[in-house]
N, C-alpha and C positions, 0 to 999 in steps of 0.2 A: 672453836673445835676442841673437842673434849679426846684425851685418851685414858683416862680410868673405865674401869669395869662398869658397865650403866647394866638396868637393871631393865627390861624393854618386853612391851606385849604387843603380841601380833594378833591383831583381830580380823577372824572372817566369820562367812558365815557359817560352814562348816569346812573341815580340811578334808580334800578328796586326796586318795589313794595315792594318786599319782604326783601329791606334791610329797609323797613320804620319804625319797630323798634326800630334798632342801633342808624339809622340817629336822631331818636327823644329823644334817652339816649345820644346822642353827643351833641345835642342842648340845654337840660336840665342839661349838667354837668356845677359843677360849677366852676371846675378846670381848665378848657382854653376855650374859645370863636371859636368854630366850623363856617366853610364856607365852602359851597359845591360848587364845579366847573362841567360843563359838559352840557350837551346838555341835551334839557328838553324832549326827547324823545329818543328811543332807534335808533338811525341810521341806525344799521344792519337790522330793520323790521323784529326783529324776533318775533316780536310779546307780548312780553312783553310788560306789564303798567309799564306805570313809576311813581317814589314818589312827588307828589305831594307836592311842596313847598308851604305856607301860608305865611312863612317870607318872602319876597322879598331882605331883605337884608342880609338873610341868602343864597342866591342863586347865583353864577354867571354863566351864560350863555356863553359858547365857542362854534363857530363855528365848523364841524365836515367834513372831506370827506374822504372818505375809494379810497385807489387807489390800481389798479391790484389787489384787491380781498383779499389783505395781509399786506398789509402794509396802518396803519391809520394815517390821518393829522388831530391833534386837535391844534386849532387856539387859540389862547389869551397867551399859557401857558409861552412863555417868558417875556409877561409884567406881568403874575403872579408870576415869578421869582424874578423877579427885584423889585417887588412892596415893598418897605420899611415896611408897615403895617403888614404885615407876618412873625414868629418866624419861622413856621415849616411848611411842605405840605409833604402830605402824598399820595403818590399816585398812582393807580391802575397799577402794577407793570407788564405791559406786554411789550415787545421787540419790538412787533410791531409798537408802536406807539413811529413814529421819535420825534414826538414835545417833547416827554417825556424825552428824551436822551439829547434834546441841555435842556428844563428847568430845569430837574435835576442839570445837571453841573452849569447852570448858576445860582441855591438857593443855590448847596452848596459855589460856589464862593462869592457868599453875605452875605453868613453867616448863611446861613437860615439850619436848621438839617432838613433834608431827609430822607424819609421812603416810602418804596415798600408794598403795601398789596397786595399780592398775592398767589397762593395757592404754586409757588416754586417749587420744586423738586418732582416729584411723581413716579419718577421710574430711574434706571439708565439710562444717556445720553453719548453718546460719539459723536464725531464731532464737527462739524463748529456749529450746533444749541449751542449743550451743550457750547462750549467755548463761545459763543456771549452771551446765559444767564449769565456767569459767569459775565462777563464783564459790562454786563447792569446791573444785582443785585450790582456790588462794587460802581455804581457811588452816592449809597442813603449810610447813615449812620447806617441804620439796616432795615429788612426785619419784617413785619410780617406776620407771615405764618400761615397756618390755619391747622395745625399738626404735632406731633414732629416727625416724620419721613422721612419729610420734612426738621427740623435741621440736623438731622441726615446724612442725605445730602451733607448739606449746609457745616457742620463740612468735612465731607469727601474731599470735595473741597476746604479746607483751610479758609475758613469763622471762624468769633472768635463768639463763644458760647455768648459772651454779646450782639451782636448784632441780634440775631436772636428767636425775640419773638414770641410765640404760640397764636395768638388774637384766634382759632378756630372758630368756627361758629354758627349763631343760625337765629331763625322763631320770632315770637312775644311770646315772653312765659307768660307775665303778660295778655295777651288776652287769651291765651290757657291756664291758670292757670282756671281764671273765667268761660270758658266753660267747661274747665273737671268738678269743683266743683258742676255745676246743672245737670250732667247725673248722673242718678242712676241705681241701677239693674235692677228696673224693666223697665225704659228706653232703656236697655242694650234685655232685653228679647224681650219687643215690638217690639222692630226694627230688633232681627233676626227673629220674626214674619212674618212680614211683608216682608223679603226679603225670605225666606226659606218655609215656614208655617209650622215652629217648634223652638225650641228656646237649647233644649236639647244636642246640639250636637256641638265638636269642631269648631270654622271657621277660617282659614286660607284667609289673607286677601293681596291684592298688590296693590298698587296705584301707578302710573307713566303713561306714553304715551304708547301707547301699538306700541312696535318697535323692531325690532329682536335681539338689541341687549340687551334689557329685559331679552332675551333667556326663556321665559316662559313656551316653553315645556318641561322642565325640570318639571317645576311645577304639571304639569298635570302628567305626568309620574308617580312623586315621589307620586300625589294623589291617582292615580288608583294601584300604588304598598298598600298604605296602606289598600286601598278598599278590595284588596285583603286579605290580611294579617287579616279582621277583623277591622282597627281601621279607618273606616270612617270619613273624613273629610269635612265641607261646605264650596269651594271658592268661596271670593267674590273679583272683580279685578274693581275697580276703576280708571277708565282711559280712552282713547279713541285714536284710530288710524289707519294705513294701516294694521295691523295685528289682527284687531280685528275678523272680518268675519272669516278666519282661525284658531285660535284660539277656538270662538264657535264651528267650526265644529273638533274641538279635543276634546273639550271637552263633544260634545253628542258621540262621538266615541269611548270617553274612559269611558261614562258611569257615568259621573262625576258630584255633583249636583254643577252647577258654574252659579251664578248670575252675567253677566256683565253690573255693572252698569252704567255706562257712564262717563264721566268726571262731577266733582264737584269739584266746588269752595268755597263753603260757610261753612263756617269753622264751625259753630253747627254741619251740619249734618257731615261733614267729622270728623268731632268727634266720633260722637254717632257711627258711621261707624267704625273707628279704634279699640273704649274701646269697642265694640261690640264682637271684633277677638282675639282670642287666641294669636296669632303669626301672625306679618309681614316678607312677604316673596318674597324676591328679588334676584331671581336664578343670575341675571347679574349685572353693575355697579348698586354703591350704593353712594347716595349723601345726600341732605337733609332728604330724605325720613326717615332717621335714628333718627334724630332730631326730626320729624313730629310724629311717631311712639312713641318711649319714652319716649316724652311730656306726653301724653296721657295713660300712661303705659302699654302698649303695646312691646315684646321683637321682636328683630328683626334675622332672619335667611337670609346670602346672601355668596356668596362665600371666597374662601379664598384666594385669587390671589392676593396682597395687590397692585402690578404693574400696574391691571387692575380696580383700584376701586380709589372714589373720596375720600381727607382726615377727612372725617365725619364718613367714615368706623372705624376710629381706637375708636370710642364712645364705640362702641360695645365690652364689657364681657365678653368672652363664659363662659358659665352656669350662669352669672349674670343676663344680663339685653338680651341675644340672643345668637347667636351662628355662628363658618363660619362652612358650610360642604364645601367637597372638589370641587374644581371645573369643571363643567362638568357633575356632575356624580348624576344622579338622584337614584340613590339608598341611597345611602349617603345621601342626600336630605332627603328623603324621613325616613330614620332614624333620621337624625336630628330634623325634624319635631315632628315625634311620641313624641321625650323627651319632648315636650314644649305641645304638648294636654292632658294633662293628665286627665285632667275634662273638664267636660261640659263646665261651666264657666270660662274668665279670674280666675289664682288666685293674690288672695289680695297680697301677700308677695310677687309675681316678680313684680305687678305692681307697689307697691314704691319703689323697687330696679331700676325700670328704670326710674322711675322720678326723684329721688334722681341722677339719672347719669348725668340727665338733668339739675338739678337745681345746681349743682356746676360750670360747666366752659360752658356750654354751652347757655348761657343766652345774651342779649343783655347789661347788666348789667356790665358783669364779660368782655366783648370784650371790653366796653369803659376804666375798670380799665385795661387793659392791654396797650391800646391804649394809655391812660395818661402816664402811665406811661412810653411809647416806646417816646415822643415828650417832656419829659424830660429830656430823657436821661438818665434815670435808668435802672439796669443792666441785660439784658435777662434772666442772670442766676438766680437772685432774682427772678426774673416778671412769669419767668416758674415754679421754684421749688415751689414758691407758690400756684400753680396752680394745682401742682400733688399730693400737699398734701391736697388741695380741694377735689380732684377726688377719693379718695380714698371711696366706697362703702360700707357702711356695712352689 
C-alpha cells in the first residue's frame, strides 16, 4: 500500500453528465492527480450529454468504434498502458471492450495497479458469458463495484474479499443539499396546488421514461384498489415516452386523479416535485431514481426481485427510508403504499431517515474516499466495513 501522490487515469467510454460530480471530487482531491480518458461524446448516440471538461489537461481524448453492434474498439489505451507517467488506471470494466483486455494486461505488466469500476455480478451466471466475466475481472488488481451483493458474488466465484471494493453510487448531492434547503411547506403546498387544486391529500409520485418495463400498471391498479378501500391517493409521473398515451387512458378508466407531467430536467423544480410526494414508486427496475428520491427525502417503494433490479436498490430500508412489495402483484403494492400515506403531508421523521441514508455512502464525497483508497491498495475489507458502519441509520 502506497500513500504518496500517484498519478492515475480513469478510462470510459465517454463521461455522461451525470457522473460530473464525482469527476469534479476526483479533480479536487488532494490525495492523487485524477485523468480522464475517453471520447468527448457518447458514441453509442444514445443521447446522453456528456461532462464537460474545462481542464484540457485533465482530459485525454481516445478514438472510439463499435463493431457488430457488441463488441467496442477504444484506440489510445495501450499507449496509455505503457505510458511511464501513470501509477494506476481504473477502468470502466466491461468485456466488450477488446482494447481494454490487451491494456489491462499491458499496465499490469508495467507495473501499473488495475482496477474495473463496474457494476459486476447482479444476478447468477452460468456459461461461456459467466466464465469470460471471470476471467476479464482477474486481469485488474481489484474491482470496484457499486454494491455488496455484487461482492457477494464475486466471493462465490473465488474472488479474495480485499479486492473487491463497494465505491456504490451517487447524483450531485452538495447541489441537491442547496435546493432541498430553500423548499418549504408552503412551497411544498403551492405546487400540489397548482398540479391537483388541492394540497390536502397523499401524492404518490414516479419519475423515469415511461416504458413497459416500468410495468406501471401495477401502479394504477394498486391506486384504484386504495380508491376503493377509502384511502385516495394523487399520482403524479414525471417522465415521457411510447407508453405514455396508454397509460392516460388507464388512468381516466380507473378513475384516477393522475397528473402527467412530462419530462423534466431542472433540478428546482424536480425537487419541489419529489419533497412535494409522499412516496416514490417504482413497480419495475430501480436505478438512480433511489438516490434522486432520498436526496430529497422522500421514501422509496419498488419491487422485490433483487436479480431483476439495479445495485442502488440495495439503499433501500424496508420500514426505514421505503419499502419492496412483492413482485407483480399490485395488491401488495397497493398495501405497501397505504403504510407510507399516512398523512397528508411528507412526514418530518422519514424524511431525515432517508437523507441521512443518503448522506452516509452515497455521496460523491464518500465514492472518491473509496476510490483512493482502492488505487492504493488498501484493503477492501477495511475500505467496506467502514462503510457499513457509516450506513448504519438511526
Amino acid at each position: 500500500m502506497t500513500s504518496r501522490k500517484m498519478d492515475v487515469a480513469i478510462v470510459y467510454h465517454f463521461f455522461a453528465h451525470y457522473r460530473g460530480a464525482v469527476i469534479q471530487e476526483l479533480i479536487k482531491s488532494d490525495a492523487h492527480h485524477y485523468v480522464f480518458v475517453g471520447a468527448r461524446k457518447d458514441p453509442q448516440n444514445s443521447g446522453i450529454k456528456a461532462f464537460e471538461f474545462n481542464d484540457p489537461a485533465r482530459f485525454i481524448e481516445t478514438p472510439y468504434r463499435i463493431i457488430a453492434k457488441l463488441i467496442f474498439f477504444q484506440g489510445g489505451l495501450i499507449r496509455l498502458a505503457l505510458n511511464p507517467r501513470f501509477d494506476a488506471i481504473v477502468y470502466l470494466g466491461d468485456a466488450h471492450y477488446v482494447c481494454t483486455w490487451i491494456s489491462a494486461i499491458l499496465a499490469r505488466i508495467s507495473g501499473k495497479r488495475v482496477l474495473f469500476w463496474t457494476h459486476g455480478w447482479l444476478r447468477e451466471e452460468k456459461g461461456l458469458m459467466a466464465w469470460m466475466r471471470c476471467v476479464f475481472y482477474r486481469l485488474a488488481n481489484g474491482l470496484l463495484l457499486y454494491g455488496h451483493r455484487a461482492v457477494q458474488f464475486g466471493l462465490a466465484k473465488g474472488f479474495k474479499s480485499k479486492n473487491l471494493y463497494v465505491v456504490y453510487n451517487s447524483l450531485d448531492t452538495h447541489k441537491q443539499e442547496e435546493v432541498r434547503s430553500g423548499i418549504t411547506t408552503q412551497d411544498i403546498r403551492e405546487t400540489r396546488e397548482k398540479l391537483f387544486g388541492h394540497w390536502n391529500k397523499p401524492v404518490v409520485i414516479c419519475t423515469g421514461r415511461l416504458l413497459p418495463l416500468r410495468q406501471l400498471d401495477l401502479l394504477f391498479e394498486a391506486a384504484a384498489s386504495l380508491q376503493a378501500d377509502g384511502c385516495s391517493v394523487d399520482v403524479l409521473i414525471i417522465g415521457d415516452g411510447p407508453e405514455r398515451s396508454r397509460l392516460e387512458m388507464i388512468a381516466r378508466n380507473k378513475n384516477i386523479n393522475a397528473v402527467f407531467y412530462g419530462a423534466c430536467y431542472e433540478e428546482t423544480t424536480l425537487a419541489r416535485l419529489i419533497m412535494s410526494s409522499n412516496v416514490m414508486v417504482i413497480p419495475g427496475a430501480i436505478g438512480l431514481t433511489v438516490m434522486h428520491s432520498l436526496i430529497y427525502g422522500t421514501p422509496v417503494i419498488t419491487h422485490d426481485d433483487p436479480d431483476e433490479q439495479g445495485p442502488e436498490w440495495e439503499a433501500i430500508k424496508s420500514g426505514i427510508n421505503g419499502q419492496l412489495f412483492k413482485k407483480g402483484d399490485s395488491s401488495d403494492l397497493a398495501k405497501t403504499i397505504r403504510a407510507w400515506v399516512n398523512g397528508d403531508l411528507p412526514d418530518e421523521n422519514i424524511r431525515k431517515r432517508c437523507i441521512r441514508s443518503i448522506d452516509r455512502c452515497y455521496t460523491p464525497a464518500h465514492q472518491v474516499q473509496v476510490i483512493n483508497a482502492s488505487v492504493e491498495g488498501k484493503s477492501a475489507d477495511i475500505v467496506n466495513s467502514e462503510s457499513i458502519q457509516e450506513q448504519v441509520i438511526e
